[in-house]
PQR file of N, CA, C, O and H, with PARSE charges and radii, in Angstrom:
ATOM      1  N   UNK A   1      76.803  63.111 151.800 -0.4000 1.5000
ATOM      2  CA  UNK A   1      76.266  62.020 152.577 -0.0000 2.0000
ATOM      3  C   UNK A   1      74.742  61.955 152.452  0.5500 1.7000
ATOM      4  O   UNK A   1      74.173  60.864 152.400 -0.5500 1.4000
ATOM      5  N   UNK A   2      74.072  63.122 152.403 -0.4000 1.5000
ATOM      6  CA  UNK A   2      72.672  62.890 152.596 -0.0000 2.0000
ATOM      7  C   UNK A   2      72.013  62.439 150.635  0.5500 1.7000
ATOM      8  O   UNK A   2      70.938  61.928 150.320 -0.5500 1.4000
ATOM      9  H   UNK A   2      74.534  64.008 152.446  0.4000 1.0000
ATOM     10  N   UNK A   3      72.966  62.811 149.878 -0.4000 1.5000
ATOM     11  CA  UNK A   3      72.924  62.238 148.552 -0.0000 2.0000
ATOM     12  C   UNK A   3      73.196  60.856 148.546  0.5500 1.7000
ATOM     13  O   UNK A   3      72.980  60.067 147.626 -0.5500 1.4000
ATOM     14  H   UNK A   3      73.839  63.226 150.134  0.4000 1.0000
ATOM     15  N   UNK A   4      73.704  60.626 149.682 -0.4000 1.5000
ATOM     16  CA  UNK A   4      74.120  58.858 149.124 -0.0000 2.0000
ATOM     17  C   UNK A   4      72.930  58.191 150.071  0.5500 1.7000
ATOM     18  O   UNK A   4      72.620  57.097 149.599 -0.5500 1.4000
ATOM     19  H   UNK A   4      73.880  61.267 150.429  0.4000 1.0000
ATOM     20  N   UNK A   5      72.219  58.494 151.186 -0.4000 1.5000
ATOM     21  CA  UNK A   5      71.343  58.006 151.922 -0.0000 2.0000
ATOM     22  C   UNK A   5      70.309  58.220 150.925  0.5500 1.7000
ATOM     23  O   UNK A   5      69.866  57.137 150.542 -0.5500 1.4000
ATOM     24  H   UNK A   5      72.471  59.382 151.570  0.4000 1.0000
ATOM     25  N   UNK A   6      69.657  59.407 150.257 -0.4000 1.5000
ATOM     26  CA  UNK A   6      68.631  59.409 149.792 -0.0000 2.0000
ATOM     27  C   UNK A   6      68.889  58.369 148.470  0.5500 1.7000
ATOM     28  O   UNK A   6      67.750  58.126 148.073 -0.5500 1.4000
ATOM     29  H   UNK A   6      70.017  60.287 150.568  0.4000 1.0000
ATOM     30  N   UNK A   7      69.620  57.819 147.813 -0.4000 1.5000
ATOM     31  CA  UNK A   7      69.976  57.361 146.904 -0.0000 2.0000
ATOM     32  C   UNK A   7      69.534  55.650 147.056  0.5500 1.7000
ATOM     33  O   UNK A   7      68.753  54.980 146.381 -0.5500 1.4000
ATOM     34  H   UNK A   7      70.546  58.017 148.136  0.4000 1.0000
ATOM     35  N   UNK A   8      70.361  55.294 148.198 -0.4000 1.5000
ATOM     36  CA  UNK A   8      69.875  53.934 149.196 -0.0000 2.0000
ATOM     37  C   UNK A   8      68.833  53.734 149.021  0.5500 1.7000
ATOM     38  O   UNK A   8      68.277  52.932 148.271 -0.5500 1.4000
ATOM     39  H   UNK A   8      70.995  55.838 148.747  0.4000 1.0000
ATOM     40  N   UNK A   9      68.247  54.876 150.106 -0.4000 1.5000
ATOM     41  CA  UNK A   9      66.283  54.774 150.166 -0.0000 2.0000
ATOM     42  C   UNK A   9      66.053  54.299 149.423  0.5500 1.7000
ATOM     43  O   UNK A   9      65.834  53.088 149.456 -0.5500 1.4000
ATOM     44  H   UNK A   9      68.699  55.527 150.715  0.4000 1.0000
ATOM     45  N   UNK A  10      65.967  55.227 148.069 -0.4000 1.5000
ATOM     46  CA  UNK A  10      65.424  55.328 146.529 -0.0000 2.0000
ATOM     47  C   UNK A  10      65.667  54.163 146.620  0.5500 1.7000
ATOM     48  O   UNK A  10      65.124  53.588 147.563 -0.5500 1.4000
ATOM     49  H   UNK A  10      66.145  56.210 148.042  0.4000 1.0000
ATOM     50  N   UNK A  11      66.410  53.482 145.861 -0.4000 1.5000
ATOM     51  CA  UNK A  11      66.798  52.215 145.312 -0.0000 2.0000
ATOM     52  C   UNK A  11      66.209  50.941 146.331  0.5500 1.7000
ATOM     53  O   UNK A  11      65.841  49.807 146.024 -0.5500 1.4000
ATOM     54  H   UNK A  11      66.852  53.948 145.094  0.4000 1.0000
ATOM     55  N   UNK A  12      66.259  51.406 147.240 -0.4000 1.5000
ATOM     56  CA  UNK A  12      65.744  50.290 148.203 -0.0000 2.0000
ATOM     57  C   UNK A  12      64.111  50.005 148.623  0.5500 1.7000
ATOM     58  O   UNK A  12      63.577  49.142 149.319 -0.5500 1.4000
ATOM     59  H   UNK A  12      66.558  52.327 147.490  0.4000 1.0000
ATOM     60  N   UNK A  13      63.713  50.900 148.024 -0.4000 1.5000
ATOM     61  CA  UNK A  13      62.435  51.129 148.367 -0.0000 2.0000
ATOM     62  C   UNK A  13      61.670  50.232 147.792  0.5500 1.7000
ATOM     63  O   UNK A  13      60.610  49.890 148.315 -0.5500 1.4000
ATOM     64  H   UNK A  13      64.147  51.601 147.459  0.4000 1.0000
ATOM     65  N   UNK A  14      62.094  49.735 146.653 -0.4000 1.5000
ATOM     66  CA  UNK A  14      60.736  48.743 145.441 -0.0000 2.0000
ATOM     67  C   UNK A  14      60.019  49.249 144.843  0.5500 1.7000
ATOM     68  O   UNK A  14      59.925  50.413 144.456 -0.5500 1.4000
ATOM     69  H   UNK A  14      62.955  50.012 146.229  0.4000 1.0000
ATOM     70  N   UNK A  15      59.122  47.917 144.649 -0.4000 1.5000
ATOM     71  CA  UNK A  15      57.693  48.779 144.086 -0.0000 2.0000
ATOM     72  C   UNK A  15      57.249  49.265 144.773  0.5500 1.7000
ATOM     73  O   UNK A  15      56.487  50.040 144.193 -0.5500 1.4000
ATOM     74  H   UNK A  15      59.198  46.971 144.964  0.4000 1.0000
ATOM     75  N   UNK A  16      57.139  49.426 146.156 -0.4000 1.5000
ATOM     76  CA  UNK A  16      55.659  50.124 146.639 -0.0000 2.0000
ATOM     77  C   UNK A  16      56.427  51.377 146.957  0.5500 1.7000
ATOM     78  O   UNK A  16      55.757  52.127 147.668 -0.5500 1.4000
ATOM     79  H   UNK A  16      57.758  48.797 146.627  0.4000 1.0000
ATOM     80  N   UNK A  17      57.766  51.900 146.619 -0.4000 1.5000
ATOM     81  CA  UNK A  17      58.045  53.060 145.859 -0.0000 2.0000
ATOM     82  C   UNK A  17      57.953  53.829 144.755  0.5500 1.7000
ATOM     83  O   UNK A  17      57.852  55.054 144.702 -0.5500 1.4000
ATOM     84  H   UNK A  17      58.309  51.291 146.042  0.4000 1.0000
ATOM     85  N   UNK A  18      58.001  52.898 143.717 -0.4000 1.5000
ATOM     86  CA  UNK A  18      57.600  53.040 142.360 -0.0000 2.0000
ATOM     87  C   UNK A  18      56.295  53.272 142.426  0.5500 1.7000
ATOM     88  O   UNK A  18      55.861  54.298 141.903 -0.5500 1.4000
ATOM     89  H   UNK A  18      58.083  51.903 143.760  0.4000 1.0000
ATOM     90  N   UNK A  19      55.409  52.352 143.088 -0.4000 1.5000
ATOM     91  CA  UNK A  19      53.898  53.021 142.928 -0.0000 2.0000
ATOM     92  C   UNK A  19      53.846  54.054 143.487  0.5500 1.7000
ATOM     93  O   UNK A  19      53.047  54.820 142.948 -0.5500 1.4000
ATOM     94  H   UNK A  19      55.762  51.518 143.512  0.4000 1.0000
ATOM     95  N   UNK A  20      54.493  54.574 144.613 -0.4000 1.5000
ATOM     96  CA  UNK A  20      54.224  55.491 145.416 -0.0000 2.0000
ATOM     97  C   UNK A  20      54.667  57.087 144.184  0.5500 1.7000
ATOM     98  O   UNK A  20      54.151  58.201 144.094 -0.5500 1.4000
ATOM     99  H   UNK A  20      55.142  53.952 145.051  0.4000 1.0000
ATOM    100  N   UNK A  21      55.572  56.572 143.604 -0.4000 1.5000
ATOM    101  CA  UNK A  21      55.890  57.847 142.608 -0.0000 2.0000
ATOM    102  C   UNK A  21      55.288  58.279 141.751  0.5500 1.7000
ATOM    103  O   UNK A  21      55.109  59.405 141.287 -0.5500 1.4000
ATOM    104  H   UNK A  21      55.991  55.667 143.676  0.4000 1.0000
ATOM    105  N   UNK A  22      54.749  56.679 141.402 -0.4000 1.5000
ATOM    106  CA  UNK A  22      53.598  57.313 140.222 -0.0000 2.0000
ATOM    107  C   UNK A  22      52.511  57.720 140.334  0.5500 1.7000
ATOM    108  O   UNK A  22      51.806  58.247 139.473 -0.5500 1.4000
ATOM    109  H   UNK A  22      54.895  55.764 141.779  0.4000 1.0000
ATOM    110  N   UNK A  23      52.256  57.475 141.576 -0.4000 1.5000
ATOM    111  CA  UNK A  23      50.578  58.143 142.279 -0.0000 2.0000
ATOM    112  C   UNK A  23      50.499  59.930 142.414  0.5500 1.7000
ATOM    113  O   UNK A  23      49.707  60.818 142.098 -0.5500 1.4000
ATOM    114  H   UNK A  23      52.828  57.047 142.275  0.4000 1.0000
ATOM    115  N   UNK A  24      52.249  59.780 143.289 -0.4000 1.5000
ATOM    116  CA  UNK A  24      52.693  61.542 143.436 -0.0000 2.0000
ATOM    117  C   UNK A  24      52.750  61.825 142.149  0.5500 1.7000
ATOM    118  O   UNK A  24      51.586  61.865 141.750 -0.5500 1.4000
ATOM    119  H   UNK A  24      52.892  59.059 143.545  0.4000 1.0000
ATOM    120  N   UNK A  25      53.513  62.052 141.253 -0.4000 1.5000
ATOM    121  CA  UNK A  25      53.960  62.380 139.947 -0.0000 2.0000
ATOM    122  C   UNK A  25      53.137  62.123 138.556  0.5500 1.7000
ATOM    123  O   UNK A  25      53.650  62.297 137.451 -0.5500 1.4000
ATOM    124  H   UNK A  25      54.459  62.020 141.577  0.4000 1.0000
ATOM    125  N   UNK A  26      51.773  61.678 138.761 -0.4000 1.5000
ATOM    126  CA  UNK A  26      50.814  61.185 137.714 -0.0000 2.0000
ATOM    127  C   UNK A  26      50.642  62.010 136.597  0.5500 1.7000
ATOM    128  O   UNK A  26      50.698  61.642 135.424 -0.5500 1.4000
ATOM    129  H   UNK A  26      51.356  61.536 139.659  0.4000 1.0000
ATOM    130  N   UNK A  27      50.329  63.673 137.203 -0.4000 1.5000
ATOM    131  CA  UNK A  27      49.639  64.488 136.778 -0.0000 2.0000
ATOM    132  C   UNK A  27      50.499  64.867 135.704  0.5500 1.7000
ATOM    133  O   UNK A  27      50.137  65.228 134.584 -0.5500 1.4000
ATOM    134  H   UNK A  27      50.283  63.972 138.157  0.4000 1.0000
ATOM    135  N   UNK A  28      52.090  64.717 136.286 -0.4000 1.5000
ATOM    136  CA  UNK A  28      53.158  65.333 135.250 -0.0000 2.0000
ATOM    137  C   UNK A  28      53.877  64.078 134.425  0.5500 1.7000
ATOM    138  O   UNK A  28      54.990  64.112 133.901 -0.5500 1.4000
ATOM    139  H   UNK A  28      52.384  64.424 137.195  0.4000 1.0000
ATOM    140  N   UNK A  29      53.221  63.294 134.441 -0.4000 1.5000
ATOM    141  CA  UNK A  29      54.068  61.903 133.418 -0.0000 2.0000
ATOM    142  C   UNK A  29      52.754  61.580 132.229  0.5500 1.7000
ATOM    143  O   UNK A  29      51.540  61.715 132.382 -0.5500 1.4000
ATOM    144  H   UNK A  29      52.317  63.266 134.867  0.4000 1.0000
ATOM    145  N   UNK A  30      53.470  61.149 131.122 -0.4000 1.5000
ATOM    146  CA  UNK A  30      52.592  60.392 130.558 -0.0000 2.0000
ATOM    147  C   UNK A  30      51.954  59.362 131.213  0.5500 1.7000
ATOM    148  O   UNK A  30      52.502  58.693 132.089 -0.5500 1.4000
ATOM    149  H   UNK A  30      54.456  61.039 130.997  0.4000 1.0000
ATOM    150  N   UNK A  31      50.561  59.165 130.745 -0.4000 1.5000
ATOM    151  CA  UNK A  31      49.839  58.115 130.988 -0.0000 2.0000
ATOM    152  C   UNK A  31      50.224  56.955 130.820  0.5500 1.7000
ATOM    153  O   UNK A  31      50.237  56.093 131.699 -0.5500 1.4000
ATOM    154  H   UNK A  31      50.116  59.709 130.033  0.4000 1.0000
ATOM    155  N   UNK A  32      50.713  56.761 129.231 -0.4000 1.5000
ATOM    156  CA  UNK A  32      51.587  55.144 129.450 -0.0000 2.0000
ATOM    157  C   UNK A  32      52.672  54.752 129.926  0.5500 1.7000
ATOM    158  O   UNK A  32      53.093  53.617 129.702 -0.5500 1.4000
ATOM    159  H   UNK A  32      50.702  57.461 128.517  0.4000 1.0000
ATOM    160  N   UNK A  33      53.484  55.860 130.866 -0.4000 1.5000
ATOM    161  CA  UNK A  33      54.758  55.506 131.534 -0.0000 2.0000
ATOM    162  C   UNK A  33      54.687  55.155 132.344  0.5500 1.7000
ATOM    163  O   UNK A  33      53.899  55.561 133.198 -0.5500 1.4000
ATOM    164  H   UNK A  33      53.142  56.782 131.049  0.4000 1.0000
ATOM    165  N   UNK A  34      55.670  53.996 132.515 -0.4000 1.5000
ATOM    166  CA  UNK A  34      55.455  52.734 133.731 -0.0000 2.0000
ATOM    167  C   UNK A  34      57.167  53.515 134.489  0.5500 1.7000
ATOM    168  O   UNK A  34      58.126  53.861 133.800 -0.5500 1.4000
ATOM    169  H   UNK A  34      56.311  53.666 131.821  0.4000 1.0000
ATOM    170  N   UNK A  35      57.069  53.614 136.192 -0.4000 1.5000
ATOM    171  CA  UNK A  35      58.229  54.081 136.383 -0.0000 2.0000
ATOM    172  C   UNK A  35      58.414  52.439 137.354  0.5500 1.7000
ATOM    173  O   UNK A  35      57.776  51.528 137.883 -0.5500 1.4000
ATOM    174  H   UNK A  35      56.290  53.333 136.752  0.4000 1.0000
ATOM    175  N   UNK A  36      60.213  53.110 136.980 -0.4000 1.5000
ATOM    176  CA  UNK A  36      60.856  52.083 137.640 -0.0000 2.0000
ATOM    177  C   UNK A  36      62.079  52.762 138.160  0.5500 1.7000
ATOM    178  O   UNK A  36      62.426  53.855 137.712 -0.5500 1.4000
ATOM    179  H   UNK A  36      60.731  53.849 136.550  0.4000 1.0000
ATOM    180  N   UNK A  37      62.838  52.045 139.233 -0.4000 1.5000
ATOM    181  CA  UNK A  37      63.829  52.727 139.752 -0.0000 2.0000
ATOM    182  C   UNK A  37      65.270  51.795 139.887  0.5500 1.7000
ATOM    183  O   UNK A  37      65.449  50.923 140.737 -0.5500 1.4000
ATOM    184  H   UNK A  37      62.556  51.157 139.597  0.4000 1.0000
ATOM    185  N   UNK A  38      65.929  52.074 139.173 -0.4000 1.5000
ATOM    186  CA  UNK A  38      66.747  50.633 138.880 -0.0000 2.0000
ATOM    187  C   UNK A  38      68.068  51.056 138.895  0.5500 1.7000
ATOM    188  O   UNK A  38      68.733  50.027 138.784 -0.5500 1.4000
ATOM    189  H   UNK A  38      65.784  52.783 138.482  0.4000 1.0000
ATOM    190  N   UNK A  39      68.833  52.044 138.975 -0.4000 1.5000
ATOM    191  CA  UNK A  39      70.116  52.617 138.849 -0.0000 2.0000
ATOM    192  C   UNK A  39      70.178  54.232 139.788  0.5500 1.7000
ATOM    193  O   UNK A  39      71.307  54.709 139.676 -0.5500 1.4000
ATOM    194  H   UNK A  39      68.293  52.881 139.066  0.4000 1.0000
ATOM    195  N   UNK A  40      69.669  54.714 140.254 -0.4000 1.5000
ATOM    196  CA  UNK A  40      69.394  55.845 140.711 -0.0000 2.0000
ATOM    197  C   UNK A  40      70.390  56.896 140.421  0.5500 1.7000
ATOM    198  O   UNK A  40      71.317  56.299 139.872 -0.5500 1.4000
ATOM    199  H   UNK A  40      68.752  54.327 140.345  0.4000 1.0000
ATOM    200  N   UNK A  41      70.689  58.178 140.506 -0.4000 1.5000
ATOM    201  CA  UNK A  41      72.075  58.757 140.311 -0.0000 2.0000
ATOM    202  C   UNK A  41      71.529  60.571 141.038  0.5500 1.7000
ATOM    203  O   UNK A  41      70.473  61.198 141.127 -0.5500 1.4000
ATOM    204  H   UNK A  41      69.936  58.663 140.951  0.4000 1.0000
ATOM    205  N   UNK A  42      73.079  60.808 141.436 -0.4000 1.5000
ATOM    206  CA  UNK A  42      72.459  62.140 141.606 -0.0000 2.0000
ATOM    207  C   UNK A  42      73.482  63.549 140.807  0.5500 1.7000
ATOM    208  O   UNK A  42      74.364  63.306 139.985 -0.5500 1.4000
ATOM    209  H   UNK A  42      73.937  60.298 141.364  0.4000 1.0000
ATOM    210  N   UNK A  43      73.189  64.701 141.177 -0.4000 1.5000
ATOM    211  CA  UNK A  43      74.190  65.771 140.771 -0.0000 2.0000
ATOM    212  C   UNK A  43      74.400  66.995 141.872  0.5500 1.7000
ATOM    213  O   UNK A  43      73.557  67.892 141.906 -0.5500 1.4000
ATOM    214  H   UNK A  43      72.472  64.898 141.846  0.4000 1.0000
ATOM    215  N   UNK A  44      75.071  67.009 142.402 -0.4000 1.5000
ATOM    216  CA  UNK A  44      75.185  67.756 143.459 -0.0000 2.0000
ATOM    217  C   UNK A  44      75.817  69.166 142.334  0.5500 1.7000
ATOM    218  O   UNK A  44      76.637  69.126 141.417 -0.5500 1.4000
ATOM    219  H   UNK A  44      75.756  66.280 142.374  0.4000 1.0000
ATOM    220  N   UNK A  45      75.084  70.225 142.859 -0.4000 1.5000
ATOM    221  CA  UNK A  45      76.009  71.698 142.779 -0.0000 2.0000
ATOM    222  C   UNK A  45      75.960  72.650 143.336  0.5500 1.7000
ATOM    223  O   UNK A  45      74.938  73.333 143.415 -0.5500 1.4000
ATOM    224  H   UNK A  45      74.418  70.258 143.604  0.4000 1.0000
ATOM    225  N   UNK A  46      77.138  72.949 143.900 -0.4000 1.5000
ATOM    226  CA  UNK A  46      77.056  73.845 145.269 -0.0000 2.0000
ATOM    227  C   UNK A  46      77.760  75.295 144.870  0.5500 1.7000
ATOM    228  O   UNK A  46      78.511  75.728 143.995 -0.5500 1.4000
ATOM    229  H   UNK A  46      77.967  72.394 143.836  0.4000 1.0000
ATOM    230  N   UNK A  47      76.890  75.900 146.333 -0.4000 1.5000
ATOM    231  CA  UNK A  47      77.733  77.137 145.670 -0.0000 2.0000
ATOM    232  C   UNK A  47      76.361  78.068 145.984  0.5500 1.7000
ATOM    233  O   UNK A  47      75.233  77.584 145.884 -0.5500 1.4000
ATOM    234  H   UNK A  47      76.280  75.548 147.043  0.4000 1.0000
ATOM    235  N   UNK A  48      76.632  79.621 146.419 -0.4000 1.5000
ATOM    236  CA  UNK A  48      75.701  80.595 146.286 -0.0000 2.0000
ATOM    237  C   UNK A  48      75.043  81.109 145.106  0.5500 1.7000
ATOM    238  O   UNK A  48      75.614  80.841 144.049 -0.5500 1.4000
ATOM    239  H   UNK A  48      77.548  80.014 146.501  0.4000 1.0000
ATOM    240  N   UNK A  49      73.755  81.924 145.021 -0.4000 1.5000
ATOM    241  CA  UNK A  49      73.167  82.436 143.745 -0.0000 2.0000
ATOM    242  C   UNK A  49      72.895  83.427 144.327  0.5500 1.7000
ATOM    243  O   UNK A  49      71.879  84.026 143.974 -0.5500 1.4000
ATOM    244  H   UNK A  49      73.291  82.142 145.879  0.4000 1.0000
ATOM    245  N   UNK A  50      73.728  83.965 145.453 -0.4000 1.5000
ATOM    246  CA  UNK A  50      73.644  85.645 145.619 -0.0000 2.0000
ATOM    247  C   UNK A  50      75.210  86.413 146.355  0.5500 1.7000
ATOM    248  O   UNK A  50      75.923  85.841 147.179 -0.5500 1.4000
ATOM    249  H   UNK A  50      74.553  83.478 145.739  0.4000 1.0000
ATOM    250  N   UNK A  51      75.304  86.957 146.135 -0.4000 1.5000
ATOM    251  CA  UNK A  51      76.558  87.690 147.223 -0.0000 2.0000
ATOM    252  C   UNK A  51      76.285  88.655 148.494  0.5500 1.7000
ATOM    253  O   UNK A  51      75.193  89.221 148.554 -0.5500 1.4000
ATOM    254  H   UNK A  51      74.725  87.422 145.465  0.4000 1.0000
ATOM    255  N   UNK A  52      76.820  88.768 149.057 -0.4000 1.5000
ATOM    256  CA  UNK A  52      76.958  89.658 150.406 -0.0000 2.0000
ATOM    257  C   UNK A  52      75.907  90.425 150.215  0.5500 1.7000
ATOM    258  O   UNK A  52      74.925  90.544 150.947 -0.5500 1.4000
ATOM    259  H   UNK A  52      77.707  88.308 149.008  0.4000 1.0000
ATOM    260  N   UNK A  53      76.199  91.086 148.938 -0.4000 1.5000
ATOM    261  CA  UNK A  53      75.405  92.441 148.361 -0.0000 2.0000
ATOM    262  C   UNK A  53      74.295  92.593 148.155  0.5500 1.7000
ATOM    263  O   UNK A  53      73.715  93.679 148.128 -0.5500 1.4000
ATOM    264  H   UNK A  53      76.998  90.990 148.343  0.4000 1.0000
ATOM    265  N   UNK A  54      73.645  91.104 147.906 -0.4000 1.5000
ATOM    266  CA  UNK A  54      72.690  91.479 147.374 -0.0000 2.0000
ATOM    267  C   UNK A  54      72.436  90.872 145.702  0.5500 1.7000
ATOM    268  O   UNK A  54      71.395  90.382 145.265 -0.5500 1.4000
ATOM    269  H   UNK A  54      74.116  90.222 147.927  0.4000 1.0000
ATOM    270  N   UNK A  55      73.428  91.032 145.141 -0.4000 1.5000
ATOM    271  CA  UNK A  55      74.140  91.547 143.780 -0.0000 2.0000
ATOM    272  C   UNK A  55      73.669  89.354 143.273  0.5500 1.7000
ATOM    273  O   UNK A  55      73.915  88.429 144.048 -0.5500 1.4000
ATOM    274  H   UNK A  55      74.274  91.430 145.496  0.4000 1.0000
ATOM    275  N   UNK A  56      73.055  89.190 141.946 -0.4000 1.5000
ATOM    276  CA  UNK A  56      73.783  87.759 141.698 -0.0000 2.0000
ATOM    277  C   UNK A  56      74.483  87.337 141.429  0.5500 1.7000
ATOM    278  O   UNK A  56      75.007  87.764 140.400 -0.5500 1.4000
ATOM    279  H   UNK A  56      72.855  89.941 141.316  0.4000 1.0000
ATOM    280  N   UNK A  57      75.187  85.964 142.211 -0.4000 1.5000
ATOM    281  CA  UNK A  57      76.700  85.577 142.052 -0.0000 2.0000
ATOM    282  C   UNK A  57      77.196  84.830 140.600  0.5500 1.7000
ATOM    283  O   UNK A  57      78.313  84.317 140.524 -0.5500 1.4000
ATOM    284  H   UNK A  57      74.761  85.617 143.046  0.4000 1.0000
ATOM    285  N   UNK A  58      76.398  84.828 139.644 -0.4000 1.5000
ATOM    286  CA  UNK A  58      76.606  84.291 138.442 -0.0000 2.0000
ATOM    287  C   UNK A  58      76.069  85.078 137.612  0.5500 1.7000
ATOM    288  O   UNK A  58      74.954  85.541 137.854 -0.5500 1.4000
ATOM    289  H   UNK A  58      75.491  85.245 139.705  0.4000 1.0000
ATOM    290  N   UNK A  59      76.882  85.452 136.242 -0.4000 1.5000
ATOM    291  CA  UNK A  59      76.477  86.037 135.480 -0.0000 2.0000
ATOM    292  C   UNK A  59      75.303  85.610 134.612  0.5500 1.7000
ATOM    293  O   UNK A  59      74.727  84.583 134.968 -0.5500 1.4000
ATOM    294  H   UNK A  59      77.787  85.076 136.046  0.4000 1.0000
ATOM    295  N   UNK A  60      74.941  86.126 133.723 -0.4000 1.5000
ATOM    296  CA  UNK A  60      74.108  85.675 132.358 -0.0000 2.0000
ATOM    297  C   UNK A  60      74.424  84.286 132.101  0.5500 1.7000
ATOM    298  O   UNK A  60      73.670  83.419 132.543 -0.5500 1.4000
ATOM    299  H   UNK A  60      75.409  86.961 133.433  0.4000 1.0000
ATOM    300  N   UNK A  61      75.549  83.950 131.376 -0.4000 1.5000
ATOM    301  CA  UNK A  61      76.007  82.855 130.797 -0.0000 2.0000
ATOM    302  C   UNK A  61      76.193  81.747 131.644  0.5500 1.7000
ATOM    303  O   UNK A  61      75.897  80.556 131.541 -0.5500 1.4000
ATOM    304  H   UNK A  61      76.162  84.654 131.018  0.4000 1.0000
ATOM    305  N   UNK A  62      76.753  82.421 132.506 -0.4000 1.5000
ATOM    306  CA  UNK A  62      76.858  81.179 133.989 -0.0000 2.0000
ATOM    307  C   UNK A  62      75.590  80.523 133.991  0.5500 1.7000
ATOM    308  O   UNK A  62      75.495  79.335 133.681 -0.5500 1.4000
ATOM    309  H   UNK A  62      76.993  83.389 132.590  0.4000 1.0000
ATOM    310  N   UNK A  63      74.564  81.252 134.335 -0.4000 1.5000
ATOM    311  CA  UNK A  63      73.228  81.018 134.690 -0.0000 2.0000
ATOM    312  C   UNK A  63      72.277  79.866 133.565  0.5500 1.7000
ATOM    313  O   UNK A  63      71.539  78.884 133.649 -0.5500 1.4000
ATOM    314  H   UNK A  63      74.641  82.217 134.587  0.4000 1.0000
ATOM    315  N   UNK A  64      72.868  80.739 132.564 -0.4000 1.5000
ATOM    316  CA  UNK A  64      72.528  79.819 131.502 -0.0000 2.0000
ATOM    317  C   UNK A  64      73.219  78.357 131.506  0.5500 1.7000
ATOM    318  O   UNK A  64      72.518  77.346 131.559 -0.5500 1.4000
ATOM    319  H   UNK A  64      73.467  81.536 132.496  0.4000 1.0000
ATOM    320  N   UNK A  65      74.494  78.302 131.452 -0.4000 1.5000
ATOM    321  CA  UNK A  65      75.522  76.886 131.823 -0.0000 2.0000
ATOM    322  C   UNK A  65      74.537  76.380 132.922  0.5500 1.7000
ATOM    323  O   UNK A  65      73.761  75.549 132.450 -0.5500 1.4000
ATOM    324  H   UNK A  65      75.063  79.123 131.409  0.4000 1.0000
ATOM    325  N   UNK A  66      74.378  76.581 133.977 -0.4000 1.5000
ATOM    326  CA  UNK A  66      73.419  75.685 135.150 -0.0000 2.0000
ATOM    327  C   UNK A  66      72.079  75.318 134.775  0.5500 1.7000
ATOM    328  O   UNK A  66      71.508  74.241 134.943 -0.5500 1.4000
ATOM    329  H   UNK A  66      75.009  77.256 134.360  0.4000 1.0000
ATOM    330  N   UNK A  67      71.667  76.375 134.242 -0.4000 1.5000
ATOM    331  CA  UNK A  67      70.122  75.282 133.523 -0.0000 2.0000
ATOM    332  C   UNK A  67      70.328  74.720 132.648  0.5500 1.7000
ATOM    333  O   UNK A  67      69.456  73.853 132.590 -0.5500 1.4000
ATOM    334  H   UNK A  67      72.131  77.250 134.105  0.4000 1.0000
ATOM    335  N   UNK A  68      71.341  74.585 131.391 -0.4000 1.5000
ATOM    336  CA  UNK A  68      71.291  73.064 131.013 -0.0000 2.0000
ATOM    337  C   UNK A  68      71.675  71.825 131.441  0.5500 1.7000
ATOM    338  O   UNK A  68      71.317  70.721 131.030 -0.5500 1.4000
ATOM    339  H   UNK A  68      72.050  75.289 131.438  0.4000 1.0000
ATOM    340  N   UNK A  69      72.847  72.277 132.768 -0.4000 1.5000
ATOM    341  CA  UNK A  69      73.170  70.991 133.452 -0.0000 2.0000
ATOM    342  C   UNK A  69      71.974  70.859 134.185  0.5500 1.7000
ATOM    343  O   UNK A  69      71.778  69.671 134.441 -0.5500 1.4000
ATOM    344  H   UNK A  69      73.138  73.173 133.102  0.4000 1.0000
ATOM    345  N   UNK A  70      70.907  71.763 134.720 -0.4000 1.5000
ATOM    346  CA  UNK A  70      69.706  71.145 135.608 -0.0000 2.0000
ATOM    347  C   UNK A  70      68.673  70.327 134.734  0.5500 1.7000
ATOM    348  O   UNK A  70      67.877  69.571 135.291 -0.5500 1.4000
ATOM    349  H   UNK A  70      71.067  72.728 134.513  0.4000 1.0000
ATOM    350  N   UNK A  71      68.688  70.455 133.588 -0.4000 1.5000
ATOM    351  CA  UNK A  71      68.028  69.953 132.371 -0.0000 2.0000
ATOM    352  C   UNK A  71      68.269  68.784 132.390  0.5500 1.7000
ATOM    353  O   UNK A  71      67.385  67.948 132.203 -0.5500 1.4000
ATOM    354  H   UNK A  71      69.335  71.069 133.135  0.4000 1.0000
ATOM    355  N   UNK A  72      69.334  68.516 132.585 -0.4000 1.5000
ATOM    356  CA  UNK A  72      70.227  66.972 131.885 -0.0000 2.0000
ATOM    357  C   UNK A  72      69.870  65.998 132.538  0.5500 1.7000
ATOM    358  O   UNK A  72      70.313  64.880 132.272 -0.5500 1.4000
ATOM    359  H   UNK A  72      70.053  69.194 132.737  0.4000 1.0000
TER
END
């Protein structure tokens, strides 16, 4: 639910969202990129990155599998 509200916002916001992003986000975008917000989408993935123990709840490879889906 709070993925589909923030999603709304987003999309609902306009330009003086879009400007507002590119003012926050300047430092890390190219200079000639014009942002726009026109389809929005999200990726939810749930789930712990530790156990009871202490111990981490995903192995090597796992870990690896989640940063290319955080990539994407």
């Amino acid at each position: 639910m709070q993925a589909e509200k923030h999603l709304f916002h987003l999309s609902k916001w306009g330009v003086d969202g879009e400007n507002h992003l590119a003012r926050t986000y300047r430092a890390e975008l190219p200079s000639d990129l014009e942002t726009r917000v026109t389809n929005p989408k999200a990726l939810l993935i749930l789930g712990r990155d530790r156990r009871s123990d202490g111990s981490p709840a995903l192995d090597h490879a796992q870990s690896l599998d989640l940063e290319m889906i955080k990539r994407k």
